[in-house]
C-alpha positions as CSV (number, residue, x, y, z in Angstrom):
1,X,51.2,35.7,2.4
2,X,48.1,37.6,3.0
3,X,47.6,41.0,3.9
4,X,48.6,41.5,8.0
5,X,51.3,39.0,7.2
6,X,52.4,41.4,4.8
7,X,51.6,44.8,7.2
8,X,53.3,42.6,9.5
9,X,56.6,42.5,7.6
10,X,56.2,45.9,6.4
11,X,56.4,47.3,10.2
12,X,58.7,44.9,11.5
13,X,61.5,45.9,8.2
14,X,60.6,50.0,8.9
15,X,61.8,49.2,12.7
16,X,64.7,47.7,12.2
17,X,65.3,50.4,9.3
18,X,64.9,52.6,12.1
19,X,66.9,51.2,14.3
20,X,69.4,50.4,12.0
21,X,69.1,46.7,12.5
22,X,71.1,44.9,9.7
23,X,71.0,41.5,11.5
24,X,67.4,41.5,12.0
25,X,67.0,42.0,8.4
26,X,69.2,39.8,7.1
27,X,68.0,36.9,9.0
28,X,64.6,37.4,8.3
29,X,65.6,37.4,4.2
30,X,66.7,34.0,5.0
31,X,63.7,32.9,6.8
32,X,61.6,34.1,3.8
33,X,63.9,32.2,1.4
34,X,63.1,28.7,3.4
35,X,59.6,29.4,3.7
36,X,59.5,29.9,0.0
37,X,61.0,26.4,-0.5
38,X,58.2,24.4,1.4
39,X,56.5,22.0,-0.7
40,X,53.5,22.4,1.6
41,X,51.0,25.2,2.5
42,X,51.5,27.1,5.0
43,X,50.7,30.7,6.7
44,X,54.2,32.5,6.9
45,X,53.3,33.4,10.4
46,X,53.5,30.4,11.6
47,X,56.6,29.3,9.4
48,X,58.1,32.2,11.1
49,X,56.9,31.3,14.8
50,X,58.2,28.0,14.6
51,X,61.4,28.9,12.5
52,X,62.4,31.8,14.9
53,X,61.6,29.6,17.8
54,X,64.1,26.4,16.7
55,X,67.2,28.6,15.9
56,X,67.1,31.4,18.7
57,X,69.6,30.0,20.5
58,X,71.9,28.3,17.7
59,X,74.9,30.5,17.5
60,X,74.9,30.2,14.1
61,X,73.8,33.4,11.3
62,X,70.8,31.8,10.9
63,X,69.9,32.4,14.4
64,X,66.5,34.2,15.1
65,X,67.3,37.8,16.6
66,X,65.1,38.6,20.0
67,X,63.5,41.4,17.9
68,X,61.9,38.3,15.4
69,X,61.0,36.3,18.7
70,X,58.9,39.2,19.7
71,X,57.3,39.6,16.7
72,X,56.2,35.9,15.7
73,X,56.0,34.9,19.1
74,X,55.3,30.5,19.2
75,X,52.1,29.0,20.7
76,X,52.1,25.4,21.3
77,X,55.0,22.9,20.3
78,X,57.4,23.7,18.0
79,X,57.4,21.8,14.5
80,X,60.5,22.6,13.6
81,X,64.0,20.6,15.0
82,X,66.2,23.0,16.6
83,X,68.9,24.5,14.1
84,X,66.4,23.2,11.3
85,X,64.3,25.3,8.8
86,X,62.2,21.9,7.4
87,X,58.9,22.3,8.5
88,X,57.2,19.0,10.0
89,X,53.5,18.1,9.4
């Protein structure tokens, strides 16, 4: 993760502090937690994109909060099933 990831992270966890938004939070923890599993190399910004992006609309906890969506927006096609967290190449 390099720095603005990091800066990144940093603002988005002081808004949701602010805003008391546990379910942001949480979520995002378990985001992290997949992206830390990949056996490949890849920017967390665009883990998160494409991770927020295939569970925003699963109804399940790990579902991607709109607060996420705005902050790692995705650009082009997602590489990630929907309701997946495994990363395709």
């Amino acid at each position: 993760m390099n720095y603005d990831e990091r800066e990144a992270l940093k603002r988005f966890t002081y808004s949701c502090e602010s805003e008391v938004d546990v379910e942001s939070l949480a979520r995002m923890l378990i985001l992290i937690a997949h992206w830390f599993r990949l056996n490949e190399k890849i920017s967390f910004t665009e883990y998160a994109s494409h991770y927020i992006e295939a569970n925003k609309d699963t109804g399940t906890f790990g579902t991607s909060t709109q607060k996420m969506q705005d902050t790692w927006p995705l650009s082009g096609k997602c590489r990630i099933k929907n309701g997946d967290c495994y990363f395709r190449s």
